[in-house]
C-alpha positions as CSV (number, residue, x, y, z in Angstrom):
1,X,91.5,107.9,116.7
2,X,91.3,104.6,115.0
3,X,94.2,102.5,113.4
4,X,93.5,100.6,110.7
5,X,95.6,97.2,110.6
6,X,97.2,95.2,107.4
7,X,96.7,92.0,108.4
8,X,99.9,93.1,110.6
9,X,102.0,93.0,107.0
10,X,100.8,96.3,105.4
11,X,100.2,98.6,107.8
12,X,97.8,101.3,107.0
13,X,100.0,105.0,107.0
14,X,98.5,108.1,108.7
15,X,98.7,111.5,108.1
16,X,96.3,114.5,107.7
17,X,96.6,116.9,104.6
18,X,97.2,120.3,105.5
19,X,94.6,123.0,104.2
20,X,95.4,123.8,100.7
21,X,93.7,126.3,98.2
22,X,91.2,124.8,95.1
23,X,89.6,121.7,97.7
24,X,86.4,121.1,95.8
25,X,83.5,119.8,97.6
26,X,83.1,116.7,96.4
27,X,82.7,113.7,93.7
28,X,82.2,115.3,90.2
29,X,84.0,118.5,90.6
30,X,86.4,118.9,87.6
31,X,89.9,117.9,88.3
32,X,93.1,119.8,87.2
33,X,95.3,117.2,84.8
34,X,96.3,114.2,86.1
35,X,99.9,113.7,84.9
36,X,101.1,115.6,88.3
37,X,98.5,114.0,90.8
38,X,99.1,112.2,93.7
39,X,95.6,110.0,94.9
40,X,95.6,108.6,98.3
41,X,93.0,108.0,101.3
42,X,92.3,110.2,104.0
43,X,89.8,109.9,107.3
44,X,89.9,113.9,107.3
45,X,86.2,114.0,106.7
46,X,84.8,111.1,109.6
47,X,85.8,107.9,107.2
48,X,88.2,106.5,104.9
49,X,87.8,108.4,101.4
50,X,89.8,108.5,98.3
51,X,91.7,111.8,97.7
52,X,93.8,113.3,94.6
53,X,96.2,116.0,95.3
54,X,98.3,117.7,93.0
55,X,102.1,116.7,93.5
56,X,102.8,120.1,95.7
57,X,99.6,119.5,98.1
58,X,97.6,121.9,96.4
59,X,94.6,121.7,94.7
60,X,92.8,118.8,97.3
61,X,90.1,117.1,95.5
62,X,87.6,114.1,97.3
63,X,86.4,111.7,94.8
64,X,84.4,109.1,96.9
65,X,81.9,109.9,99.3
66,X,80.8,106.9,101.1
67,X,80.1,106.0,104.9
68,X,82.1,102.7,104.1
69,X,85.6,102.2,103.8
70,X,87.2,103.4,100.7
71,X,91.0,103.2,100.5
72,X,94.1,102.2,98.7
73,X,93.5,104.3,95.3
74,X,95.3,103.8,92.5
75,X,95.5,105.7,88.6
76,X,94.9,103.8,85.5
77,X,97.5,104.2,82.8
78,X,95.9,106.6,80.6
79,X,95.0,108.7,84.0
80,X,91.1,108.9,83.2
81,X,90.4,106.0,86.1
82,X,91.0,105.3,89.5
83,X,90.8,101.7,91.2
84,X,90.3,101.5,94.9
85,X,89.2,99.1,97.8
86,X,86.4,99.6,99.4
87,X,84.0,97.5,102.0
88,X,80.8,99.1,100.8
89,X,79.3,95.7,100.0
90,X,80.6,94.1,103.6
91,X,84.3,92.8,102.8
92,X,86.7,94.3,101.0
93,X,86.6,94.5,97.3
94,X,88.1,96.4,94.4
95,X,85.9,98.8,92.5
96,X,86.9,102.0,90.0
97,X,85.4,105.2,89.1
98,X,86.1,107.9,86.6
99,X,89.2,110.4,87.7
100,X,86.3,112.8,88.9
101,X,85.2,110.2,91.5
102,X,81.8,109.3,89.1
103,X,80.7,106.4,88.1
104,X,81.7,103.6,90.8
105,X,81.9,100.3,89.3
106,X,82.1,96.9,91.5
107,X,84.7,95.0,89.6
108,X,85.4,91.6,92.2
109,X,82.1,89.9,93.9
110,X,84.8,87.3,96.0
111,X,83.3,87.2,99.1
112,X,86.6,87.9,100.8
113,X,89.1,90.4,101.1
114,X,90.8,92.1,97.7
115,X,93.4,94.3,97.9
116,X,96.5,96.3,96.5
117,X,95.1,96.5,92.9
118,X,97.5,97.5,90.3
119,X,96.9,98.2,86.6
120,X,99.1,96.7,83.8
121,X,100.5,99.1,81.7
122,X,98.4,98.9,78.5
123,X,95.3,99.3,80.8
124,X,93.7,95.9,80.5
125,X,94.7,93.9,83.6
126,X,94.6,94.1,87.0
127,X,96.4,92.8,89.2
128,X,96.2,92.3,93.4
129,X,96.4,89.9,95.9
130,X,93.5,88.2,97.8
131,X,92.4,85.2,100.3
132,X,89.6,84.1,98.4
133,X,91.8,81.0,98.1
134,X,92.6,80.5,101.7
135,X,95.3,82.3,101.7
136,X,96.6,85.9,100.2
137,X,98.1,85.0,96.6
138,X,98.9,87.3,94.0
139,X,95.8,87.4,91.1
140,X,95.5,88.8,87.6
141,X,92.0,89.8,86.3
142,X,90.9,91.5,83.2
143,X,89.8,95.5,83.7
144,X,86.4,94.7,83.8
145,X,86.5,92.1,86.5
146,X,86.5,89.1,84.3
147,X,88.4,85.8,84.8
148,X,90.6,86.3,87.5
149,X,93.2,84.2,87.9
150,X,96.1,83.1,90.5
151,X,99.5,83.4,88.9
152,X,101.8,83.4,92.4
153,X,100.1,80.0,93.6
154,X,102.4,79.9,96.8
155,X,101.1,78.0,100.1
156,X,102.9,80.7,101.7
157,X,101.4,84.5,101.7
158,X,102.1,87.1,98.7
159,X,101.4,90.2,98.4
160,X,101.0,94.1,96.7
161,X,101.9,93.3,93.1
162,X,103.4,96.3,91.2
163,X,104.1,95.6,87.1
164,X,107.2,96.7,85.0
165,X,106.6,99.1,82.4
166,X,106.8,96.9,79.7
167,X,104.2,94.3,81.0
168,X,106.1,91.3,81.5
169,X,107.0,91.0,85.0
170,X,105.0,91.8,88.4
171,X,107.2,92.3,91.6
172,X,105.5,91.5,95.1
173,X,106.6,90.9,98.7
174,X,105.9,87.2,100.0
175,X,106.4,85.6,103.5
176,X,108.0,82.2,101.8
177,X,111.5,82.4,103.5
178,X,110.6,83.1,106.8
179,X,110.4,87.0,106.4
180,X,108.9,89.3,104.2
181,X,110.8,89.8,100.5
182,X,110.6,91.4,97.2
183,X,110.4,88.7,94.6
184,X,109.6,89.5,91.1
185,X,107.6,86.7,88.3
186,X,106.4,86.9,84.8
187,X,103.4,88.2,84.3
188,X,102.1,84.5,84.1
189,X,103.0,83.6,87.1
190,X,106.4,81.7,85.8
191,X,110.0,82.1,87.2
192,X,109.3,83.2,90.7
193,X,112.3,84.1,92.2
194,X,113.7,86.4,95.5
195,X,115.5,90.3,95.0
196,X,115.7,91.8,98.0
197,X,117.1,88.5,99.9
198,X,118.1,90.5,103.1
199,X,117.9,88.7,106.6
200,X,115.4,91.7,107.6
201,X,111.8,92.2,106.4
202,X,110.9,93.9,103.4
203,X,107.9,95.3,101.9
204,X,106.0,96.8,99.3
205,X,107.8,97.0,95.7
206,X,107.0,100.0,92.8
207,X,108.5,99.5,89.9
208,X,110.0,102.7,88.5
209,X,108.4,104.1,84.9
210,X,111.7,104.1,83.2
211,X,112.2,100.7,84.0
212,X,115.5,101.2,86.1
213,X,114.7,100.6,89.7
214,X,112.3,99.1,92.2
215,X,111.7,100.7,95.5
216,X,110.6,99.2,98.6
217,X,110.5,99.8,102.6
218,X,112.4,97.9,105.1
219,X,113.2,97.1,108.3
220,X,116.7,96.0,108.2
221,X,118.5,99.1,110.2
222,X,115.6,98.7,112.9
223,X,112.9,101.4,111.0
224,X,111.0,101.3,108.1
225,X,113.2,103.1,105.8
226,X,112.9,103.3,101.4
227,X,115.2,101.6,99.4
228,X,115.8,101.3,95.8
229,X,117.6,98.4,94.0
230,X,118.0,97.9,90.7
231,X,115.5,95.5,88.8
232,X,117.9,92.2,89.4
233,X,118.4,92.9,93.1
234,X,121.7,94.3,92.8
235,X,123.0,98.0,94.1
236,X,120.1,98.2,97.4
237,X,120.2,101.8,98.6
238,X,118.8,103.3,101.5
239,X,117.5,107.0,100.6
240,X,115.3,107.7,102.9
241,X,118.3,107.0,105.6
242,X,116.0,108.5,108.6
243,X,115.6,107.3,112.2
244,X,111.7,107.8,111.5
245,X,109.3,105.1,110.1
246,X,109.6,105.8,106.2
247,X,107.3,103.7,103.9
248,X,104.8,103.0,101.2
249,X,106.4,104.7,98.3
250,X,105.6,105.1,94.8
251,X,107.4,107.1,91.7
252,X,106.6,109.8,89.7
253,X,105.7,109.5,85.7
254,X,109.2,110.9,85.1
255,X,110.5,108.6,87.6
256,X,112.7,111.2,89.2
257,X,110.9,111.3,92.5
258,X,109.2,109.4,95.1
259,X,106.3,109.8,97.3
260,X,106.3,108.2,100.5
261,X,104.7,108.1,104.0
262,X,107.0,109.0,107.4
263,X,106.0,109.8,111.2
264,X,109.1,111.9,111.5
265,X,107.6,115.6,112.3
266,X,105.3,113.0,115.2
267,X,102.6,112.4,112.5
268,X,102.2,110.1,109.6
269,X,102.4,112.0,106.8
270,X,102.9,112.4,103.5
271,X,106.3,112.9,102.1
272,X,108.5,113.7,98.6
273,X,111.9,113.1,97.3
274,X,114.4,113.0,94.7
275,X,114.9,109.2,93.4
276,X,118.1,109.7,94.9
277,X,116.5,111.0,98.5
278,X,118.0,114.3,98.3
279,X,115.3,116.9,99.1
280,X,112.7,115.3,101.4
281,X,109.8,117.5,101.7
282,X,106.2,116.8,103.3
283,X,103.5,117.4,101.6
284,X,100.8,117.1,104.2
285,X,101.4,118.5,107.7
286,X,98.1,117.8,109.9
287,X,98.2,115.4,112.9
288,X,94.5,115.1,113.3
289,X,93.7,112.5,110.8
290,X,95.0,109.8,108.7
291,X,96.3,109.4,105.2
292,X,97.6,106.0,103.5
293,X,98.5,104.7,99.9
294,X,100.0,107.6,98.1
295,X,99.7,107.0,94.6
296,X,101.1,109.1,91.9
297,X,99.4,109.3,88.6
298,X,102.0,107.1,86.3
């Protein structure tokens, strides 16, 4: 099976989703409430689609249905829209639909490759990085796909932006001291400065709903394992603590769990714990195919 690659800094996370009762056929098909859904992409049916789940693995719904590639889904605040990548239209670019998978809307016409986007919390930015400048920056756009603009502005390469609750901060991961970090801005683009600051790489910030915590993968014990720090840096814990390859993860609404992606049953899949990693459960259990970008509705 194909592996889809990153640009070697995200890597794309694989898993199949086991067989679950109330799969509906396709885009259209009424959805259960979102305020418990988990939307991620899944090859299961030939190609890269976007999938919603509820937050037990039940109730498997497929919203796009597209012979491109359709990937890294995420939920609007209010839950009614989800934004995703896709290369429909020959590169990469950002598009959203209606929770139910209708009405696909192009929102960038770059010519390159956006990716990672990432809705501010009152619903009327987006944010994500790109290379339509040469090389991948952090942008902010309106919802619609109007004036985008670049707020990291870093020679060096930035990526996956994830906003605080409140608006007026976006953390990323960037390349600019020699490995990969979480740094955290203002949502203009001001007062860039590093969290994580370990010697190791990591990757991939959410911001916690309540506010409290950003989580993150990383490599410094020699795996990908999740972390959470508090929103200064300080107090880094590892939760996932697993000789696996534990990654990509995302909160709940509540904020008292996190969804993640880990190879250690032999397969990428996905995974569930407490926001302290006490009770790691998988939600998806099929080796056959590949799942990535877990999103939780939030």
């Amino acid at each position: 099976m194909k592996r889809h690659g990153w640009i070697g800094v995200l890597p794309l996370l694989a898993i199949l989703l086991l067989a679950v009762p109330g799969c509906s056929d396709g885009p259209g098909a009424p959805l259960t409430p979102v305020d418990d859904r988990i939307v991620f992409a899944s090859d299961q049916d030939g190609d890269l689609e976007v999938y919603a789940m509820d937050a037990d693995g039940s109730n498997l719904q497929r919203l796009t249905e597209n012979p491109a590639r359709d990937f890294m889904p995420t939920w609007s605040p209010d839950h009614t829209q989800v934004a995703f990548v896709s290369n429909r239209d020959g590169n990469e670019e950002i598009y959203v639909m209606n929770a139910d998978g209708s009405e696909v809307t192009r929102l960038t016409q770059s010519g390159t490759d956006d990716w990672m986007p990432s809705w501010s919390p009152d619903g009327r930015k987006i944010a994500f990085h790109s290379d339509r400048d040469g090389d991948y920056e952090v942008y902010v756009m309106d919802a619609d796909g109007s004036d985008p603009r670049n707020i990291s502005d870093h020679d060096s390469l930035d990526f996956a932006p994830t906003w605080s609750p409140d608006g007026k901060k976006i953390a990323f991961h960037t390349y600019r001291d020699g490995n990969q970090e979480i740094y955290v801005m203002n949502a203009d683009g001001s007062r860039q400065h590093n969290l994580s600051n370990s010697p190791r790489d990591d990757w991939y910030p959410s911001w916690s709903p309540d506010g409290q915590r950003i989580a993150f993968y990383s490599e410094r014990n020699g795996n990908r394992e999740i972390y959470s720090m508090n929103t200064d840096g300080s107090d880094q814990r590892n939760l996932s603590n697993n000789d696996a390859q534990d990654f990509a993860p995302t909160w709940s609404l509540d904020s008292l769990r996190i969804v993640f992606v880990s190879d250690r049953d032999g397969s990428e899949e996905i995974y569930v714990m407490d926001a302290d990693g006490l009770n790691q459960a998988s939600l998806t259990r099929n080796p056959d195919s590949q799942e990535i970008m877990p999103r939780w509705a939030r």
